[in-house]
PDB file of N, CA, C and O in Angstrom:
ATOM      1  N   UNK A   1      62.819 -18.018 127.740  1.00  0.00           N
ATOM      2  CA  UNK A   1      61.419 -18.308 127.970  1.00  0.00           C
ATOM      3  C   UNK A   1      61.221 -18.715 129.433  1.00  0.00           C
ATOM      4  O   UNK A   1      61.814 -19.770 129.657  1.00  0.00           O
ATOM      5  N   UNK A   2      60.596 -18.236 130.479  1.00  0.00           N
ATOM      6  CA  UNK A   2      60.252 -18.457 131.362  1.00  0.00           C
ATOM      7  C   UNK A   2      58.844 -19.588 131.463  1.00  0.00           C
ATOM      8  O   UNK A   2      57.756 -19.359 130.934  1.00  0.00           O
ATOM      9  N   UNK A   3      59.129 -20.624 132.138  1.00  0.00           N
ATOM     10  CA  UNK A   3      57.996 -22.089 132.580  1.00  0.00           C
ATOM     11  C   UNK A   3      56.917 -21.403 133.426  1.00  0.00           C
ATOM     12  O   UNK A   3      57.363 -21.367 134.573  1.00  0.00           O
ATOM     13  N   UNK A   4      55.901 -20.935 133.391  1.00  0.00           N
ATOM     14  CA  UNK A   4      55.244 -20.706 134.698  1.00  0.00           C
ATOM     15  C   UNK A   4      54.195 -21.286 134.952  1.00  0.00           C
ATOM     16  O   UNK A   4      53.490 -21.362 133.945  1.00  0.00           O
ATOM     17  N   UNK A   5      53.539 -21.955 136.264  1.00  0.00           N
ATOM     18  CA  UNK A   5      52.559 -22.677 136.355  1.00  0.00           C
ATOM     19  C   UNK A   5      51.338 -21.585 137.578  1.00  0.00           C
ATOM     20  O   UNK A   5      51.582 -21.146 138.702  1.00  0.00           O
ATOM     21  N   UNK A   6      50.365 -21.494 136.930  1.00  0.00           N
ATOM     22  CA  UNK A   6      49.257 -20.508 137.559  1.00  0.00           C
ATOM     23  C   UNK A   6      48.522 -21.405 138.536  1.00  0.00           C
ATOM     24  O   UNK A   6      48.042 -22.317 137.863  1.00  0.00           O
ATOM     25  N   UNK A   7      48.283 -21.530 139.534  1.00  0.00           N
ATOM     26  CA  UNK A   7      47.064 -22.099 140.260  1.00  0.00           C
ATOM     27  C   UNK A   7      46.325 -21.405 141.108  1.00  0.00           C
ATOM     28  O   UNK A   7      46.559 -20.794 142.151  1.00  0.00           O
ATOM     29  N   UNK A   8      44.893 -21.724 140.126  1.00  0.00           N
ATOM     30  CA  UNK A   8      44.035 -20.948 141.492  1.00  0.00           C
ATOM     31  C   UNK A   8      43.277 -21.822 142.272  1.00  0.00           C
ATOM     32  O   UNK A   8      42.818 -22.844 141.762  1.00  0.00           O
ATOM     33  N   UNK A   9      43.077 -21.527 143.527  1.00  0.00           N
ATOM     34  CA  UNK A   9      42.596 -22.233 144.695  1.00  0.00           C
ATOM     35  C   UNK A   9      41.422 -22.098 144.687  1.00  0.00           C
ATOM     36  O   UNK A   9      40.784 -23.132 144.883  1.00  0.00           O
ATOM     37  N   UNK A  10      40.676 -20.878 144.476  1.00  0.00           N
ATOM     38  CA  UNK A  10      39.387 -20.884 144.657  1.00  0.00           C
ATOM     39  C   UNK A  10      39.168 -19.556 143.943  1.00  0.00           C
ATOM     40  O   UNK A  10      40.001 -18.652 143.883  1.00  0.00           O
ATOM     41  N   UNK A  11      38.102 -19.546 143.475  1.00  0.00           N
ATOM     42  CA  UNK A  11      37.737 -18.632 142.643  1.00  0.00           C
ATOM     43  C   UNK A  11      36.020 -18.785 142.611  1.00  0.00           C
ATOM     44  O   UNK A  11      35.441 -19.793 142.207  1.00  0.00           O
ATOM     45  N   UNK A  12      35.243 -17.354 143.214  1.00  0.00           N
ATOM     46  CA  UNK A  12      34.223 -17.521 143.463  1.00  0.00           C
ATOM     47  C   UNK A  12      33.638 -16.605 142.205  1.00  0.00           C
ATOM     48  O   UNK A  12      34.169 -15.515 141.988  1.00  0.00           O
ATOM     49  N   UNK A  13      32.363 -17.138 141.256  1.00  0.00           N
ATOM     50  CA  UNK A  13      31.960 -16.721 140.254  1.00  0.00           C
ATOM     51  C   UNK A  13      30.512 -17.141 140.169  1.00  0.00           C
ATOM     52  O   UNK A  13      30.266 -18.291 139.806  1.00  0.00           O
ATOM     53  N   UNK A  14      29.435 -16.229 140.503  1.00  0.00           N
ATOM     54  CA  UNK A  14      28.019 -16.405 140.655  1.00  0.00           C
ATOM     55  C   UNK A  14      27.345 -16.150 139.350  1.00  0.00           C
ATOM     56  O   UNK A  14      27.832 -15.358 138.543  1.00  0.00           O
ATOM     57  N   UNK A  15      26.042 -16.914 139.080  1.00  0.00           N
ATOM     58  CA  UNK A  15      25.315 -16.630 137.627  1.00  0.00           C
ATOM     59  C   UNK A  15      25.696 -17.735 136.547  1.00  0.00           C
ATOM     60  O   UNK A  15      25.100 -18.054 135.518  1.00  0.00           O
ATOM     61  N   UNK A  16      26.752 -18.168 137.044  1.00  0.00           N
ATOM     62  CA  UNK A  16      27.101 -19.117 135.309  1.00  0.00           C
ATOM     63  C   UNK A  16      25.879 -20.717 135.540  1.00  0.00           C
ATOM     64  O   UNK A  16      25.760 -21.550 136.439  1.00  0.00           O
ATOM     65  N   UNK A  17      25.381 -20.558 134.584  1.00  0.00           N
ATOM     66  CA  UNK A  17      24.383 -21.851 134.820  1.00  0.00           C
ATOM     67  C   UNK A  17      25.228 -23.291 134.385  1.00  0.00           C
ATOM     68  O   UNK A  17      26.115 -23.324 133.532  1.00  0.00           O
ATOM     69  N   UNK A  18      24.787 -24.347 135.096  1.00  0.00           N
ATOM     70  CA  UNK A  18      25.420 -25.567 135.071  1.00  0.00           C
ATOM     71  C   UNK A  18      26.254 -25.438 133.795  1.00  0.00           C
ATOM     72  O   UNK A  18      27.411 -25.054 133.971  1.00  0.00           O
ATOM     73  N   UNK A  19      25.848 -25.705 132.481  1.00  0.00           N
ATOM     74  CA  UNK A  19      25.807 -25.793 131.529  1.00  0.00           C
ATOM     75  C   UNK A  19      27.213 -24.969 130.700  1.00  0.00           C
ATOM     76  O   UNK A  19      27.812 -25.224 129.655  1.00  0.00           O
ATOM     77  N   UNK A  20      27.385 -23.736 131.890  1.00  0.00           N
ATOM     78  CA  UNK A  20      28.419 -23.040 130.973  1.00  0.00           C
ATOM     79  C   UNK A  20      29.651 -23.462 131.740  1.00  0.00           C
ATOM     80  O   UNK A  20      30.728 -23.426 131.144  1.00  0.00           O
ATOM     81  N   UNK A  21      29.622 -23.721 132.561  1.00  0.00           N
ATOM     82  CA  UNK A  21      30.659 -23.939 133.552  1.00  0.00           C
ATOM     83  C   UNK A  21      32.424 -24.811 132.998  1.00  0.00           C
ATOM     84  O   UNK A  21      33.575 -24.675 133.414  1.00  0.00           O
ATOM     85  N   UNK A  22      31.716 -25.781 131.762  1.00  0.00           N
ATOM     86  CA  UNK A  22      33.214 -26.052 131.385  1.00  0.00           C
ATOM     87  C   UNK A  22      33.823 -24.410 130.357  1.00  0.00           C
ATOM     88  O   UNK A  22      34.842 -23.723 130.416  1.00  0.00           O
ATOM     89  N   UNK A  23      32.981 -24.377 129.791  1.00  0.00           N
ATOM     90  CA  UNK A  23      33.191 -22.996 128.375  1.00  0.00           C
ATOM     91  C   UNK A  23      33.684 -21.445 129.243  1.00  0.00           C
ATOM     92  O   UNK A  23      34.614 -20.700 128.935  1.00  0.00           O
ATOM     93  N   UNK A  24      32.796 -21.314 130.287  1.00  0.00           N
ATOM     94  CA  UNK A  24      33.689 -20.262 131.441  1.00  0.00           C
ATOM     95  C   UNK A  24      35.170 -20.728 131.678  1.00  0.00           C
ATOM     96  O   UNK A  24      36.050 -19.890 131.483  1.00  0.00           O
ATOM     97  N   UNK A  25      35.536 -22.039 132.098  1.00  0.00           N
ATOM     98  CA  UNK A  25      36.443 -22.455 132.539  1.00  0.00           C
ATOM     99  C   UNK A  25      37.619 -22.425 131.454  1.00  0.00           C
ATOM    100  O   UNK A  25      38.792 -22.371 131.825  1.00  0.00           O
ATOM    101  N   UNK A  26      37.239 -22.466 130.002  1.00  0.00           N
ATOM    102  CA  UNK A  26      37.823 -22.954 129.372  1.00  0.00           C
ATOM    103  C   UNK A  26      38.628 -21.517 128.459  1.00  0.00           C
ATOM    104  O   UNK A  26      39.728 -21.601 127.912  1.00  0.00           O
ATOM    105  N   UNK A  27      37.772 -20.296 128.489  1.00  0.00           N
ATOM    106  CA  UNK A  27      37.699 -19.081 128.483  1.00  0.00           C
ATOM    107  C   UNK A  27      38.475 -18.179 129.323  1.00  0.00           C
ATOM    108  O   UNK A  27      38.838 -17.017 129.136  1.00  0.00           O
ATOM    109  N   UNK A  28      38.641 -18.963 130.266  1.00  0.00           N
ATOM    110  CA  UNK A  28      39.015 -18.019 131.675  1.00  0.00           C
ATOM    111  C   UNK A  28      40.994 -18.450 131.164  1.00  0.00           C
ATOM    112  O   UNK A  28      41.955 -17.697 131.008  1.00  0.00           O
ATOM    113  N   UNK A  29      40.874 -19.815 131.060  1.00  0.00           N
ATOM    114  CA  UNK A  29      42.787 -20.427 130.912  1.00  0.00           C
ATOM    115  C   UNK A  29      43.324 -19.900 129.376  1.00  0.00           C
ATOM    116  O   UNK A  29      44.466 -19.492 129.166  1.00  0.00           O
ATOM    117  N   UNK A  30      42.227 -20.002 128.338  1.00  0.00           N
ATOM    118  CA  UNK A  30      42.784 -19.691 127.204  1.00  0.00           C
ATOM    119  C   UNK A  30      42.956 -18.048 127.349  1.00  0.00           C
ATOM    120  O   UNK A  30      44.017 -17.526 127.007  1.00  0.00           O
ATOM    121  N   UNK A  31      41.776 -17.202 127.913  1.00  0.00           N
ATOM    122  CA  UNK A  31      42.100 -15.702 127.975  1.00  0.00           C
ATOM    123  C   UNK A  31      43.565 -14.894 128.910  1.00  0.00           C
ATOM    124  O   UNK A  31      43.956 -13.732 128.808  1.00  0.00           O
ATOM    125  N   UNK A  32      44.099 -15.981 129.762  1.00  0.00           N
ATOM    126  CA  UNK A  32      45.291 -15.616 130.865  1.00  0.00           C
ATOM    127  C   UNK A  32      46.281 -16.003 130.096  1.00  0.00           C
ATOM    128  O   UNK A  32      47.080 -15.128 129.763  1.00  0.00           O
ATOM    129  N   UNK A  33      46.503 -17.430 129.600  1.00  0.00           N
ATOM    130  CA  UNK A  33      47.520 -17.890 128.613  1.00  0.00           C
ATOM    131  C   UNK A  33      47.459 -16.512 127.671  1.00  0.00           C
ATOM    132  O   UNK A  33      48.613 -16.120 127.844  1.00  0.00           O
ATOM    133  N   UNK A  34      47.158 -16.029 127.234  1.00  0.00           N
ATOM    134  CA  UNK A  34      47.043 -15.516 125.780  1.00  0.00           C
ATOM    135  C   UNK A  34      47.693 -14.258 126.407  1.00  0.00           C
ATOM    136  O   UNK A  34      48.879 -14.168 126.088  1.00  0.00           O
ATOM    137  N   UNK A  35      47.152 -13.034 127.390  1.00  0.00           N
ATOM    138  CA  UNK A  35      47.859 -12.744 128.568  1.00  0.00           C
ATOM    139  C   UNK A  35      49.020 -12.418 128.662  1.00  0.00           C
ATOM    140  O   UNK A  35      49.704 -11.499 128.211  1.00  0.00           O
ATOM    141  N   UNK A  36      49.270 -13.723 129.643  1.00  0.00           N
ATOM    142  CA  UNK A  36      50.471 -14.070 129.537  1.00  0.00           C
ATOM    143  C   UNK A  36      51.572 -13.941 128.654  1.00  0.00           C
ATOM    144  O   UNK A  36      52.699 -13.461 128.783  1.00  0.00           O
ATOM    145  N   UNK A  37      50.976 -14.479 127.743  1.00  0.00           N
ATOM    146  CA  UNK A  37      51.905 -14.615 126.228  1.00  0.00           C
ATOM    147  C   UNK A  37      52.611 -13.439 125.795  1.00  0.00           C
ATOM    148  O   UNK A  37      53.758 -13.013 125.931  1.00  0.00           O
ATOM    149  N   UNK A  38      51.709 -13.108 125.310  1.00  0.00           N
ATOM    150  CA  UNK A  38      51.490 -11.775 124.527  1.00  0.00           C
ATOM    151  C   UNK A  38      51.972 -10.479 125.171  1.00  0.00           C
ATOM    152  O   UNK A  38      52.442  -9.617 124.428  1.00  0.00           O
ATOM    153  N   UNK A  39      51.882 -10.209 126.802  1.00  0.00           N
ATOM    154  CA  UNK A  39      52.119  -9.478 127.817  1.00  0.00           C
ATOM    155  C   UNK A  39      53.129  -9.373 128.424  1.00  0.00           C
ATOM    156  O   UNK A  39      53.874 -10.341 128.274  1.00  0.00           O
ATOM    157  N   UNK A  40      53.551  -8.477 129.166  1.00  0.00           N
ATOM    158  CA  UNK A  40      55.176  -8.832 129.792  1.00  0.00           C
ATOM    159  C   UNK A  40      54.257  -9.040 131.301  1.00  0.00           C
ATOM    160  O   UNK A  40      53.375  -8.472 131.945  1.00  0.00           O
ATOM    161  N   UNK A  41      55.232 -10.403 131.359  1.00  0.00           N
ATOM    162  CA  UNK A  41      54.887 -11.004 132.574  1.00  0.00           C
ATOM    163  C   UNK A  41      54.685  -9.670 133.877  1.00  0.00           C
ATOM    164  O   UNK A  41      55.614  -8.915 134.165  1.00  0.00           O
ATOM    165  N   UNK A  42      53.490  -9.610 134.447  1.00  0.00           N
ATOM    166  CA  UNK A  42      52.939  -8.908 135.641  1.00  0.00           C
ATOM    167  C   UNK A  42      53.923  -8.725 136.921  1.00  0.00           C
ATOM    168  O   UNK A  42      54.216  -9.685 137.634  1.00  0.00           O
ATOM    169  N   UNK A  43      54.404  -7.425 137.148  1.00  0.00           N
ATOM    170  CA  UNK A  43      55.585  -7.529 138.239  1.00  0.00           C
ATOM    171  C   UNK A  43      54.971  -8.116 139.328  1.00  0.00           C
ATOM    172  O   UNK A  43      55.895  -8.757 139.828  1.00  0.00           O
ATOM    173  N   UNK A  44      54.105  -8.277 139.930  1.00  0.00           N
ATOM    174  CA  UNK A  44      53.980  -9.174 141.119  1.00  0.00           C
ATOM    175  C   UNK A  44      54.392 -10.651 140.918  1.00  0.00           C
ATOM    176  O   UNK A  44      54.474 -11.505 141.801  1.00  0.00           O
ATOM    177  N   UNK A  45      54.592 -10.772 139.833  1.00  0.00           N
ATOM    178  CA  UNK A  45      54.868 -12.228 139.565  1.00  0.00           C
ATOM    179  C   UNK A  45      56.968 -11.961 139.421  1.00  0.00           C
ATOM    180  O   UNK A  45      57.778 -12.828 139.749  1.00  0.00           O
ATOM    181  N   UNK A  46      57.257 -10.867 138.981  1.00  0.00           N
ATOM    182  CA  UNK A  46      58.131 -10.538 138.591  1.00  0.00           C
ATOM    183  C   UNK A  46      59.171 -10.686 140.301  1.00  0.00           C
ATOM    184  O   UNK A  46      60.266 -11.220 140.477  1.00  0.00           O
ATOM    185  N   UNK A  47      58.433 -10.112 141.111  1.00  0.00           N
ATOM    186  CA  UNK A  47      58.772  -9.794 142.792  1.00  0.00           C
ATOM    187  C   UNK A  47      58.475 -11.042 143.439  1.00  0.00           C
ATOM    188  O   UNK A  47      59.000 -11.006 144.551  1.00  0.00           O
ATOM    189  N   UNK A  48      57.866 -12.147 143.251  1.00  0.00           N
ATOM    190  CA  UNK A  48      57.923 -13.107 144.227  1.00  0.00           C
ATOM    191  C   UNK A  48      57.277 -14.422 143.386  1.00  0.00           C
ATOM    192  O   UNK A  48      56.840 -14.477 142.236  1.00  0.00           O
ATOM    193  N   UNK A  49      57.373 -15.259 144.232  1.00  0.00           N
ATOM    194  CA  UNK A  49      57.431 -17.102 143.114  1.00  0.00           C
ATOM    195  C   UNK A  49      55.536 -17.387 143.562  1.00  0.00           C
ATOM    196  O   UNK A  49      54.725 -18.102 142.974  1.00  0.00           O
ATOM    197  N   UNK A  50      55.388 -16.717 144.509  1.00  0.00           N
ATOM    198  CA  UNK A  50      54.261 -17.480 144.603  1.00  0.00           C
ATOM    199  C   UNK A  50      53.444 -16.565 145.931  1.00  0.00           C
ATOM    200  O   UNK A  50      53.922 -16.364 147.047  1.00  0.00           O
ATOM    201  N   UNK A  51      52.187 -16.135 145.456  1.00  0.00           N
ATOM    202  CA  UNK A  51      51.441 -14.964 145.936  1.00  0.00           C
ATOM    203  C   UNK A  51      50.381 -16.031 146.477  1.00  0.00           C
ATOM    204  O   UNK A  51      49.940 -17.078 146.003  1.00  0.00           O
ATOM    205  N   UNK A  52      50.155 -15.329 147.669  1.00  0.00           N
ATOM    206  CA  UNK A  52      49.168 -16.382 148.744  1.00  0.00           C
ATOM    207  C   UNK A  52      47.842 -15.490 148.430  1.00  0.00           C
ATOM    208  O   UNK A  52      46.880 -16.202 148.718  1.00  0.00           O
ATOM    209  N   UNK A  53      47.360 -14.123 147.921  1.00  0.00           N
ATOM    210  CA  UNK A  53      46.290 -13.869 147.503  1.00  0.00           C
ATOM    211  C   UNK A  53      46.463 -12.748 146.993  1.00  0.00           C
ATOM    212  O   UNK A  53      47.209 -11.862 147.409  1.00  0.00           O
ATOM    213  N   UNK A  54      45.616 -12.728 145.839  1.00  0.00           N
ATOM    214  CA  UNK A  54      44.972 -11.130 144.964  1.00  0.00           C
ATOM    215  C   UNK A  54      43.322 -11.144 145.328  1.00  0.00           C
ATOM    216  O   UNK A  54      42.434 -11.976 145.517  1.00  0.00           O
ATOM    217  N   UNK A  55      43.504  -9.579 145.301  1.00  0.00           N
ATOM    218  CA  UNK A  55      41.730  -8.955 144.833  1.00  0.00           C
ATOM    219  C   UNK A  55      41.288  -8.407 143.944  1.00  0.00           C
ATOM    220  O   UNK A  55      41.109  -7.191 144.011  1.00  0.00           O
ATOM    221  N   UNK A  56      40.944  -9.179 142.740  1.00  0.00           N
ATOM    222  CA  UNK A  56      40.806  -8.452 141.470  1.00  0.00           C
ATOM    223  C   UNK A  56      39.388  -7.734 141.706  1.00  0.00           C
ATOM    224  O   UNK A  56      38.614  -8.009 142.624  1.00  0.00           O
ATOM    225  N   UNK A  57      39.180  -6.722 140.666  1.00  0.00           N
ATOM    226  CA  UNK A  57      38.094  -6.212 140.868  1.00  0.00           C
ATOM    227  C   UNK A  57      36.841  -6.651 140.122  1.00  0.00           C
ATOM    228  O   UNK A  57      37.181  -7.296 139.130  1.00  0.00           O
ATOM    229  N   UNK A  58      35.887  -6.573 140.198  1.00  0.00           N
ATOM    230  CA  UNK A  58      34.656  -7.315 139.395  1.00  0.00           C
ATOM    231  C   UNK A  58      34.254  -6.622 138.219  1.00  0.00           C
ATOM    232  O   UNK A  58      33.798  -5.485 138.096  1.00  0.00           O
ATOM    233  N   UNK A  59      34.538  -7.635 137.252  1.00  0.00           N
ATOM    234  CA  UNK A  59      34.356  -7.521 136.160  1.00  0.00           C
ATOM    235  C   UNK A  59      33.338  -6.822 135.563  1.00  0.00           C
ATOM    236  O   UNK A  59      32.272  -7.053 136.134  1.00  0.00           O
ATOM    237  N   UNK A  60      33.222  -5.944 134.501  1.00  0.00           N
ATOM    238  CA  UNK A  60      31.932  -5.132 134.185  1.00  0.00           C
ATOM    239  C   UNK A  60      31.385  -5.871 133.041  1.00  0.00           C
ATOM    240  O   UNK A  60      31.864  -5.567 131.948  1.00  0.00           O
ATOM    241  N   UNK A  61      30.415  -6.846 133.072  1.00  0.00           N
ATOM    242  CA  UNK A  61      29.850  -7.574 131.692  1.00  0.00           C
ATOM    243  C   UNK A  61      28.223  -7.190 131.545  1.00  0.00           C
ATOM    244  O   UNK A  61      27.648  -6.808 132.564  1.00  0.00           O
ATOM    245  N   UNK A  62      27.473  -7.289 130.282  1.00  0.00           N
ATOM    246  CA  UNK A  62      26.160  -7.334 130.188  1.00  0.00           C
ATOM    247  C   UNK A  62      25.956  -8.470 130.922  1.00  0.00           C
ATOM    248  O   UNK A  62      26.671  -9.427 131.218  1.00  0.00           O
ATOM    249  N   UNK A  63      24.217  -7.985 131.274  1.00  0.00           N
ATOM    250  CA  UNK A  63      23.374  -8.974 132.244  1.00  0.00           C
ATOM    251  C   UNK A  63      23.379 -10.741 131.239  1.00  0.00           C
ATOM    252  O   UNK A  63      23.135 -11.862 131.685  1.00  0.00           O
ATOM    253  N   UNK A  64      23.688 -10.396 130.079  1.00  0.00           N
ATOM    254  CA  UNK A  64      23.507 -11.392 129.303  1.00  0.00           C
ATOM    255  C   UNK A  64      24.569 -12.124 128.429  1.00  0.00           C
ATOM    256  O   UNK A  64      24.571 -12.994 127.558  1.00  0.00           O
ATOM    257  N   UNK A  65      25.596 -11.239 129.178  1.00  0.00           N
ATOM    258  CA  UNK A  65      26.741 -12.237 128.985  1.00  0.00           C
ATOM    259  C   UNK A  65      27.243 -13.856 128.749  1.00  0.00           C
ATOM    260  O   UNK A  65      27.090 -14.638 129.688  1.00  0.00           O
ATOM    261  N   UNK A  66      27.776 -14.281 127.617  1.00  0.00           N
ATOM    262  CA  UNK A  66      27.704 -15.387 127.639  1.00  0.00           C
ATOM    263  C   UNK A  66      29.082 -16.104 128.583  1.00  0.00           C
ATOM    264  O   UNK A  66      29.958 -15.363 129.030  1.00  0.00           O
ATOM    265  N   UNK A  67      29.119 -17.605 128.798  1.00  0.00           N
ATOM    266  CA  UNK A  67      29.797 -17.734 129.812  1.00  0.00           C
ATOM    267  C   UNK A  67      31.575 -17.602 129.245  1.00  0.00           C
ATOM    268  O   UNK A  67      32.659 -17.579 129.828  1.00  0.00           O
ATOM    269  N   UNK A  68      31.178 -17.545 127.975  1.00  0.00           N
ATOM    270  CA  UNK A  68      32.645 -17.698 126.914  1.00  0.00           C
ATOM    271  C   UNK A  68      33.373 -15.952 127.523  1.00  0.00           C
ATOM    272  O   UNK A  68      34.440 -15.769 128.109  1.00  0.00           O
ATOM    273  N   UNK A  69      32.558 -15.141 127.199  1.00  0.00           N
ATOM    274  CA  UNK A  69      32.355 -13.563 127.488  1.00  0.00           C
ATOM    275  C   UNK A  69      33.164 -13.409 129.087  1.00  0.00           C
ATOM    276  O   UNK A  69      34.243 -12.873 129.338  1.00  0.00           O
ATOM    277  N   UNK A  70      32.116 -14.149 130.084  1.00  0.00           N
ATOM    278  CA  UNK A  70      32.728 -13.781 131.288  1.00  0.00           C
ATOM    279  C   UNK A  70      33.968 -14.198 131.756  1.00  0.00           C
ATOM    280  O   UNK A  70      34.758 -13.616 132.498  1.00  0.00           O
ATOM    281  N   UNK A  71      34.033 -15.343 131.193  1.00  0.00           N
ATOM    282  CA  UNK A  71      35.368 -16.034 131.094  1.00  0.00           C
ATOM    283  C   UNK A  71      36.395 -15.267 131.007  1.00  0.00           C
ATOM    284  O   UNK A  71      37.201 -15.102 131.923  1.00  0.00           O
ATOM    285  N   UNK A  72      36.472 -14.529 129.466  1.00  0.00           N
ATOM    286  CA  UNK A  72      37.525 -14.080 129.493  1.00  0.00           C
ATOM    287  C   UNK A  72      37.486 -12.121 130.384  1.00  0.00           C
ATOM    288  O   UNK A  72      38.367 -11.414 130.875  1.00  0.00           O
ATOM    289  N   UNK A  73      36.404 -11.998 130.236  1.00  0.00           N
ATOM    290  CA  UNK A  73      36.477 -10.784 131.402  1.00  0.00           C
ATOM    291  C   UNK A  73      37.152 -11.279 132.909  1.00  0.00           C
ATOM    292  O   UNK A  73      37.865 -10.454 133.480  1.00  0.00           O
ATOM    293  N   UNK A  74      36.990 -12.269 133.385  1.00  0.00           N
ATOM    294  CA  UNK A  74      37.494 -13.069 134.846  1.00  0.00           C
ATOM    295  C   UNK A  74      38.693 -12.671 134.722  1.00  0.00           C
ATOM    296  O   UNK A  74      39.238 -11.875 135.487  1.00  0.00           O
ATOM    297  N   UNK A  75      39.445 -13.445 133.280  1.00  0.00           N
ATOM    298  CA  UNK A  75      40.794 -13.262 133.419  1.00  0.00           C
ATOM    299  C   UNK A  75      41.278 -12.046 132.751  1.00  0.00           C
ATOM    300  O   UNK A  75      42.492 -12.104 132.948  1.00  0.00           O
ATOM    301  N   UNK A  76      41.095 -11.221 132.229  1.00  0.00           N
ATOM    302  CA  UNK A  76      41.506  -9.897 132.588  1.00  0.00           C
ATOM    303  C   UNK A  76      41.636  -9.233 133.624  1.00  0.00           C
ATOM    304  O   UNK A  76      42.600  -8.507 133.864  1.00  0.00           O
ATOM    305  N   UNK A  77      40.438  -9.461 134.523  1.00  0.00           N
ATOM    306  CA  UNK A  77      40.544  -8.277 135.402  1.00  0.00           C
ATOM    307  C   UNK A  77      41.978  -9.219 136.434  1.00  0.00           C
ATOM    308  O   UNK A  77      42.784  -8.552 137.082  1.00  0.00           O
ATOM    309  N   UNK A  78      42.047 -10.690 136.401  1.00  0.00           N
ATOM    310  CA  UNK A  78      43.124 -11.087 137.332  1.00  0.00           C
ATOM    311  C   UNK A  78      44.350 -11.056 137.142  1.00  0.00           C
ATOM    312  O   UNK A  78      45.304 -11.216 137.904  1.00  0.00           O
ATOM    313  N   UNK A  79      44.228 -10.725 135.515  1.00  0.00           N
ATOM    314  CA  UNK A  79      45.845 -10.123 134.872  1.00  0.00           C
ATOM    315  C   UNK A  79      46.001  -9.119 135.708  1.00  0.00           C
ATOM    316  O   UNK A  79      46.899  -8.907 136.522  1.00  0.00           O
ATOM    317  N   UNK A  80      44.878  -8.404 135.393  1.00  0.00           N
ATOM    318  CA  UNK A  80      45.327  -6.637 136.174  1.00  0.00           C
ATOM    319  C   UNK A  80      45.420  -6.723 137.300  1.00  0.00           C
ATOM    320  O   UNK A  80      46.277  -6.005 137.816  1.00  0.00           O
ATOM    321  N   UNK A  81      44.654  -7.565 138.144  1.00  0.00           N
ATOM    322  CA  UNK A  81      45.355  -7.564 139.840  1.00  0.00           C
ATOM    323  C   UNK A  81      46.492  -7.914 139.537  1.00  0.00           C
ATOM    324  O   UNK A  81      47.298  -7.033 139.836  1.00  0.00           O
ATOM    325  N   UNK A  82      47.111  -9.093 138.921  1.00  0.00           N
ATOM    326  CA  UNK A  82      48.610  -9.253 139.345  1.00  0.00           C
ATOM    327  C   UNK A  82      49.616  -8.574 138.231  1.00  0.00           C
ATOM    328  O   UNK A  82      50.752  -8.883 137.872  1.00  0.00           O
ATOM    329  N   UNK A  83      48.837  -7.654 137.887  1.00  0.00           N
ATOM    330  CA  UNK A  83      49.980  -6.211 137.197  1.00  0.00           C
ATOM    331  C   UNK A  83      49.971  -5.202 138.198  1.00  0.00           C
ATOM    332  O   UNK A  83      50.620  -4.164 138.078  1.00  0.00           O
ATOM    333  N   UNK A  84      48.927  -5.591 139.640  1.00  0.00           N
ATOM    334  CA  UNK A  84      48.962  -3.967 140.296  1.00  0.00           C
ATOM    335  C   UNK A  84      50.958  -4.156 141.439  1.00  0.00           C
ATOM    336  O   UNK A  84      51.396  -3.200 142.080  1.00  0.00           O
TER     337      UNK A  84
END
């Protein structure tokens, strides 16, 4: 079993109203954990201990997406940057 600890520094995400901001947040760690889990760990992670930046691509959600929704769209698409 490999320990791994994720940190993101900054992560810019426009539209979520006050209100959703813990449930995005909370969406975004449970959808990467799960990821993670379930996934074979992403070779960029595989090639080096610690990546100074990715560019994931922007997520495709309805205009009415809830923040639970975008959440876990966030962390998909940042799985897939660090599977590229």
């Amino acid at each position: 079993m490999i320990d791994l600890e994720l940190e993101i520094d900054e992560l810019v995400v426009e539209g979520i109203p006050r209100g959703g901001r813990v449930r995005f947040a909370v969406s975004l760690r449970r959808e990467l954990q799960r990821l993670l889990t379930e996934r074979a760990l992403p070779s960029s992670l595989r090639r080096s201990r610690e990546l100074k930046q990715i560019a994931p691509r922007t997520p495709r959600v309805p205009d009415d997406a809830s923040a639970n929704q975008l959440g876990v769209a966030v962390a998909r698409t940042i799985y897939e940057a660090l599977s590229r």
